[in-house]
C-alpha positions in Angstrom: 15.2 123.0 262.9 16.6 126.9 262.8 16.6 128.9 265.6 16.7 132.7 265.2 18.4 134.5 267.5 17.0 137.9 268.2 19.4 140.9 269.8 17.4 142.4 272.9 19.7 145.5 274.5 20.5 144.4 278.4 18.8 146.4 281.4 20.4 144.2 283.6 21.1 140.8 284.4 18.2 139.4 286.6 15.6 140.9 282.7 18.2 138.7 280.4 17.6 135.7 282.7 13.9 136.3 283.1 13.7 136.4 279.1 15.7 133.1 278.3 13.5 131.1 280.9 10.8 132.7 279.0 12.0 131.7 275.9 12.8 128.1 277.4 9.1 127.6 278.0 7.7 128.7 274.7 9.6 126.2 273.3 7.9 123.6 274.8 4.9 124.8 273.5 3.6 122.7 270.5 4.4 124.7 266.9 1.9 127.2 265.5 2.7 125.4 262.3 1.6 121.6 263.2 3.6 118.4 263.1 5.4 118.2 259.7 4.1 116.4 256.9 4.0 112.4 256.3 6.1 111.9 253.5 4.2 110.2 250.6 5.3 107.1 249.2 7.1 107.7 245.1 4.4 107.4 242.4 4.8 104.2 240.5 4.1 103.7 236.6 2.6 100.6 236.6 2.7 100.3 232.7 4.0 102.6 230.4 5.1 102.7 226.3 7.7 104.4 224.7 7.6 105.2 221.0 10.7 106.5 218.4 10.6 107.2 215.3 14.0 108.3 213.6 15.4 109.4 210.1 18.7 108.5 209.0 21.2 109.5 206.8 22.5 105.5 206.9 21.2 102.4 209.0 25.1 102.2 210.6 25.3 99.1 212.6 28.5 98.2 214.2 30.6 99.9 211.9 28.6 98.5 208.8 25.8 100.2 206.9 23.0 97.8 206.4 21.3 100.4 203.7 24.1 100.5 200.8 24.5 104.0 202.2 21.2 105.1 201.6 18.9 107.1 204.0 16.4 104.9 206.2 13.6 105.0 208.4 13.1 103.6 211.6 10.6 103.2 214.5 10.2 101.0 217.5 7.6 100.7 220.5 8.3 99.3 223.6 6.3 98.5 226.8 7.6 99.8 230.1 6.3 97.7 233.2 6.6 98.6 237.1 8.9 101.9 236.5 10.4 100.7 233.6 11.8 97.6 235.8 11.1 95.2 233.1 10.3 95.7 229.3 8.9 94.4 225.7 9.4 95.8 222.6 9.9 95.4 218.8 11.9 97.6 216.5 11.7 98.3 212.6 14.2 99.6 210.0 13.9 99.2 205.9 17.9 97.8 204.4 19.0 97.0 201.9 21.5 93.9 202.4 22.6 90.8 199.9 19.9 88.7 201.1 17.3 91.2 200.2 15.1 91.2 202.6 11.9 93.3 203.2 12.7 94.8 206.1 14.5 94.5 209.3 12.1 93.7 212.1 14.0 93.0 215.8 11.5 91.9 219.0 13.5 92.4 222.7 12.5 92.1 226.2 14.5 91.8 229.3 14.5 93.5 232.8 16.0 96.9 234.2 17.0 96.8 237.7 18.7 100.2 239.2 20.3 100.8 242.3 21.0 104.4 242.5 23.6 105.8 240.2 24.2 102.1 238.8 21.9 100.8 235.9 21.7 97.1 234.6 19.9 96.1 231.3 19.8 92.2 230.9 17.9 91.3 227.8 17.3 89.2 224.3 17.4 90.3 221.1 15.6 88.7 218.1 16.5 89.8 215.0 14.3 88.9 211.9 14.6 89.5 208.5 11.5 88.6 206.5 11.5 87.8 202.7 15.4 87.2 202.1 16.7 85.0 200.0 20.1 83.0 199.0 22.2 85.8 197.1 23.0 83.6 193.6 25.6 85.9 191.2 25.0 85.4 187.2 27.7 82.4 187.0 25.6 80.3 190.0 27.7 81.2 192.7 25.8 81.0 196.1 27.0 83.4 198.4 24.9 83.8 201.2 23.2 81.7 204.0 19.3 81.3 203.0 18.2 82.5 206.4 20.4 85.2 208.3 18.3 86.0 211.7 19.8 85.2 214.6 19.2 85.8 218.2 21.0 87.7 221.1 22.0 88.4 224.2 22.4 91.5 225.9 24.0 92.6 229.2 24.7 96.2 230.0 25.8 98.6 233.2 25.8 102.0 233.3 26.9 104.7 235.8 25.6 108.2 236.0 28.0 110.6 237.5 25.7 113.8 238.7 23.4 113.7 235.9 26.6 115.1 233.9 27.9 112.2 232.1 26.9 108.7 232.3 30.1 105.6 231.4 28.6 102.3 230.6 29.8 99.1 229.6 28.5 96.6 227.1 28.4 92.8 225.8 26.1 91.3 223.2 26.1 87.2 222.6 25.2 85.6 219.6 25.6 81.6 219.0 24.9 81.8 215.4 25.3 85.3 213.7 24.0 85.7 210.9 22.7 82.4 210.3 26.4 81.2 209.8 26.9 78.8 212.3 29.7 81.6 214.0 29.3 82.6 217.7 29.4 86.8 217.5 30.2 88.4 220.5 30.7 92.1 220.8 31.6 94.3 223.8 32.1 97.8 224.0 32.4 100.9 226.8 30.7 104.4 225.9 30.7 107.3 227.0 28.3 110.3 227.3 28.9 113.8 228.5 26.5 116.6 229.1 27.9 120.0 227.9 27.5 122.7 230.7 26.9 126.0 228.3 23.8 124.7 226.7 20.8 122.1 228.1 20.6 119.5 225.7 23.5 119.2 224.1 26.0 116.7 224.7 29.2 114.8 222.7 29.5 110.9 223.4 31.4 108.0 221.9 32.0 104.2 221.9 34.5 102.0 221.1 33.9 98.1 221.0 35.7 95.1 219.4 33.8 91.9 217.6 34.9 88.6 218.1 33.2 86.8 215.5 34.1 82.8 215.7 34.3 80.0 212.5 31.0 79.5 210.1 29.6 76.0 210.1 29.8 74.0 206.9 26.8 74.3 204.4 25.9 75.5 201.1 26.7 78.7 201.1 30.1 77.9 203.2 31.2 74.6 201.8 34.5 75.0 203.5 34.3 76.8 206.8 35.7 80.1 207.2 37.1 82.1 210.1 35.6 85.1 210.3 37.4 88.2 211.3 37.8 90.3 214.1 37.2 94.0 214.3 37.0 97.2 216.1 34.4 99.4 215.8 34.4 103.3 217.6 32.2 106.1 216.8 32.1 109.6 218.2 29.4 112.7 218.1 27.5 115.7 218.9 23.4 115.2 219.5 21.2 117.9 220.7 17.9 117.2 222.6 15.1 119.9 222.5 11.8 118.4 224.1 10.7 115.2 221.8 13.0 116.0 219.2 17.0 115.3 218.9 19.6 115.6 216.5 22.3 113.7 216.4 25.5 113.7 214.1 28.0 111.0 214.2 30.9 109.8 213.1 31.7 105.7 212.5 34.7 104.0 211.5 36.2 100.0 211.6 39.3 98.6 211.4 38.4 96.3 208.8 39.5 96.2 205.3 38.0 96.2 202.2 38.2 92.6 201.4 37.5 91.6 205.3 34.2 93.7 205.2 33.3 91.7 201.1 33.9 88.6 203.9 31.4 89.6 206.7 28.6 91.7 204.1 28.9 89.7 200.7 27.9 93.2 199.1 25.9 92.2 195.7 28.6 95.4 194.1 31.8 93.7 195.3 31.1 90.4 194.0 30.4 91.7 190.2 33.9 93.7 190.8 35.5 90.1 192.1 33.9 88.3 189.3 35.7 91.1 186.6 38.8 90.7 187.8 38.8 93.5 189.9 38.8 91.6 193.8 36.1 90.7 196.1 35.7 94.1 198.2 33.2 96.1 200.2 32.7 99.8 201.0 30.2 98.9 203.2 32.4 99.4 206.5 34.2 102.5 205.6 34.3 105.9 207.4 31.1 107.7 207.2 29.1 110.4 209.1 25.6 110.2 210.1 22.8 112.7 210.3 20.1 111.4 212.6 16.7 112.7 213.7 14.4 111.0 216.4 11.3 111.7 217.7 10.4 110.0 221.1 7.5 109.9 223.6 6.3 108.1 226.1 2.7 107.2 226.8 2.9 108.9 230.3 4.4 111.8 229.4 1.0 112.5 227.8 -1.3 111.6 230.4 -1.9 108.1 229.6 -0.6 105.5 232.2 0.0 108.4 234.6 1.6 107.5 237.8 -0.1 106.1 240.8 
């Protein structure tokens, strides 16, 4: 409570003593203005969805495009339950890989908790590529697993520091990537921050490393292989302007040409091996990529309003 103090000039002492006692028994009085208000308990979304939809300039995952360079759609939708405290969701992408699959269709779940500026995000990742097939070059060669989905576990923390920048840090499990029989694991930190001199823009980066283990022995691996290593970093500049943001990005690896033939089996690289001129990839070079997503939620809009 604020107390003004009002300056009265002084006719003598026995009128400022008369006044304070005054003013000591008005304050007794209740307030013109009542008792203050009951706080109300925070709104709760009981259910919510979230939908993106996003352009691409390349489907860049980890370091490695999963398009042949070639732009891609994607869209996912997602249920949000008690505040977003636990969530559903599947996620689609077209690609264009050795196996040739149809598409590139990923179901998730997993739970949310947060305890201030400290997020958690404990999940599964199912990734499922329908249609695909063995990749068999023209001298009978088999070079691919017949099935590559493979399933994954997530666990992620992130802090936000004043609604300014947000640090998080990341690890993803998988006991057979890729259908290979090799245990994947990748962790990485990131970084976000939001620029001062205009609202929505901000510049964020991540760097992670992929430990990627030894493929089992079958058909398409008659010998098993270690797989390598790699680090994988990206850095850019996205701008967010209501439902829409834009978002341009730069992606590099570590790997080399004949490493990334190893992990991608690129249909191109093997007809250069085959003429002589070595098993290689481009598919993990340096590239920059131009996306553009929309996203909205169901509340946002009036549906599953808060209660």
């Amino acid at each position: 409570m604020v107390l003004d103090l009002i300056r009265i000039p002084a006719t003598g002492a026995a009128l400022s003593l008369a006044m304070f006692a005054g003013a000591a028994q008005a304050s007794d009085l209740p307030s013109k203005k009542g008792a203050p208000p009951v706080p109300l308990p925070p709104s709760i979304t009981w259910i919510d969805a979230a939908v993106s939809i996003k352009g691409v300039t390349d489907y860049n995952f980890r370091g490695i495009s999963q398009t042949d360079r070639k732009p891609g759609a994607q869209g996912s939708v997602e249920l949000q339950f008690y505040d977003n405290l636990f969530y559903l969701g599947v996620f689609g992408a077209n690609v264009d890989l050795a196996t040739s699959p149809s598409a590139e269709i990923d179901f998730f779940g997993g739970i949310r908790p947060k305890f201030g500026p400290v997020s958690f995000d404990l999940g599964v990742i199912q990734y499922y590529y329908p249609g695909e097939k063995r990749f068999v070059d023209g001298l009978g060669v088999i070079w691919t697993p017949r099935n590559t989905d493979f399933t994954e576990l997530v666990g992620k923390v992130s802090y936000n520091w004043e609604d300014k920048a947000t640090f998080g840090a990341n690890v993803f499990y998988a006991w057979d990537w890729l259908g290979t029989g090799a245990t994947g694991t990748y962790g990485s930190l990131t970084a976000k921050y939001n620029l001062p001199f205009l609202e929505g823009l901000s510049v964020s980066g991540e760097f992670g490393r992929y430990w990627l283990g030894t493929t089992s022995t079958n058909i398409a691996f008659p010998t098993p292989i270690r797989l390598p290593d790699y680090n994988y970093w990206n850095v850019g500049l996205s701008y967010t302007y209501k439902n829409l943001t834009a978002d341009v990005r730069y992606h590099d690896t570590n790997l080399s040409k004949a490493n990334c033939f190893l992990l991608t089996s690129e249909p191109r690289g093997i007809n250069r091996g085959n003429a002589g001129g070595g098993y290689t990839s481009n598919w993990c070079n340096p590239t920059v990529v131009g996306t553009l997503s929309f996203d909205i939620t169901a509340s946002s809009v009036g549906i599953f309003a808060p209660k």
